[in-house]
C-alpha positions as CSV (number, residue, x, y, z in Angstrom):
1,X,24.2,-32.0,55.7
2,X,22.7,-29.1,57.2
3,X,19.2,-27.9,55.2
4,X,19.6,-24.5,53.0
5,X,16.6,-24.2,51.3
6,X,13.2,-24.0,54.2
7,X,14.7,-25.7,57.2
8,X,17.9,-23.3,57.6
9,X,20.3,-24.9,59.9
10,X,18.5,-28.3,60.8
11,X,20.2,-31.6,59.7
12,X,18.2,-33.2,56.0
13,X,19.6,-36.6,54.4
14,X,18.4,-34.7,51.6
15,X,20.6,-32.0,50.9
16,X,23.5,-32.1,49.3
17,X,26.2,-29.5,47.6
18,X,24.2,-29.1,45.0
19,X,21.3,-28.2,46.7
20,X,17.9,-30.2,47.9
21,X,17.8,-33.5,46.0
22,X,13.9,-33.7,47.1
23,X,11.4,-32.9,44.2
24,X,11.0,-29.3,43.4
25,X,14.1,-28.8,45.7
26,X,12.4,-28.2,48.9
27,X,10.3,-29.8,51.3
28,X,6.2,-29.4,52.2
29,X,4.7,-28.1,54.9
30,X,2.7,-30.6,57.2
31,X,-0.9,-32.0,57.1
32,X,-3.6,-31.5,59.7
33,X,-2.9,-34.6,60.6
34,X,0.6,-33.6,61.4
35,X,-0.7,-31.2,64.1
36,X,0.7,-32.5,67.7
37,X,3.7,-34.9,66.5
38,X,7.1,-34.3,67.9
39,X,8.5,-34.7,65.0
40,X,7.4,-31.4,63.6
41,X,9.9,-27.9,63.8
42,X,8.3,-24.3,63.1
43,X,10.8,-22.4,60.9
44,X,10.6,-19.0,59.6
45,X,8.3,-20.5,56.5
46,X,6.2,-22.8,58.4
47,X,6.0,-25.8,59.9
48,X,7.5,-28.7,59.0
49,X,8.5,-32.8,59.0
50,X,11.8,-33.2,60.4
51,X,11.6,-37.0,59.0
52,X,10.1,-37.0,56.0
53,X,9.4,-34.4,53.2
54,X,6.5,-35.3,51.7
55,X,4.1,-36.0,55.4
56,X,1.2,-35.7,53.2
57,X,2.2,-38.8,51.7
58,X,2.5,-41.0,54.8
59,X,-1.1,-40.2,55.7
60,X,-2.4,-41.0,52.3
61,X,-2.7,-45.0,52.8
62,X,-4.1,-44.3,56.8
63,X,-1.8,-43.4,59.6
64,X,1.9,-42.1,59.7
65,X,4.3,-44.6,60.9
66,X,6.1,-42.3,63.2
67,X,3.7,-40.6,64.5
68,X,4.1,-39.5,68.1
69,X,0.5,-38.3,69.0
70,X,-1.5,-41.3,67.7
71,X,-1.8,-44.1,70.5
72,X,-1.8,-47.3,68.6
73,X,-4.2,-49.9,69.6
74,X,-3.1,-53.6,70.8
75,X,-5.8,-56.0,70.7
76,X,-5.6,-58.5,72.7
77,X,-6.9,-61.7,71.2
78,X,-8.4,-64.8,73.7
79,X,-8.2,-67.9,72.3
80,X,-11.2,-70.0,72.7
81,X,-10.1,-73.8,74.3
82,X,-12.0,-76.6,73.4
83,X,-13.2,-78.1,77.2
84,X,-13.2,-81.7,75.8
85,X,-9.6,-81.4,74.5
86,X,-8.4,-79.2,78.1
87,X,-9.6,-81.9,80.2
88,X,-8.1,-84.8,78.3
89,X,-4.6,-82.8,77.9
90,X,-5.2,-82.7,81.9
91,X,-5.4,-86.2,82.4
92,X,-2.4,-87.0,80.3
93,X,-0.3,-84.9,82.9
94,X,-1.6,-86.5,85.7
């Protein structure tokens, strides 16, 4: 349904007839950490989460799972071969 209460005419999971279903029946404002993520709309009362409505609470345990602006590291890991088992596998091909 289309948001009522802080973000006026967006689309929220969380609102129904009744009115937000979220706690307190609105929605917080983003972090610092927030700042940058293209997941974040400026309304008339701030700026907001368009995924979830509590972003403080996906920071608390480290970073934000959809977070735009954070590059995610891949670590490559090189696995060490033993050179006495690689050159016996090698003469079992031959």
């Amino acid at each position: 349904m289309i948001c009522q209460t802080i973000k006026e005419g967006t689309e929220c999971s969380l609102m129904s007839k009744g009115g937000c279903k979220y706690i307190d029946g609105a929605c917080k404002p983003i972090v610092a950490n927030c700042e940058g993520c293209n997941k974040v709309v400026t309304v008339a009362a701030g700026n907001y989460c368009m995924v979830y409505p509590e972003p403080a609470g996906k920071w608390a345990y480290g970073i934000c799972s959809l977070a735009s602006h954070i590059k995610k590291e891949v670590k490559e890991t090189v696995q060490k071969i033993n050179p006495l088992k690689a050159s016996k596998r090698a003469n079992k091909k031959k």
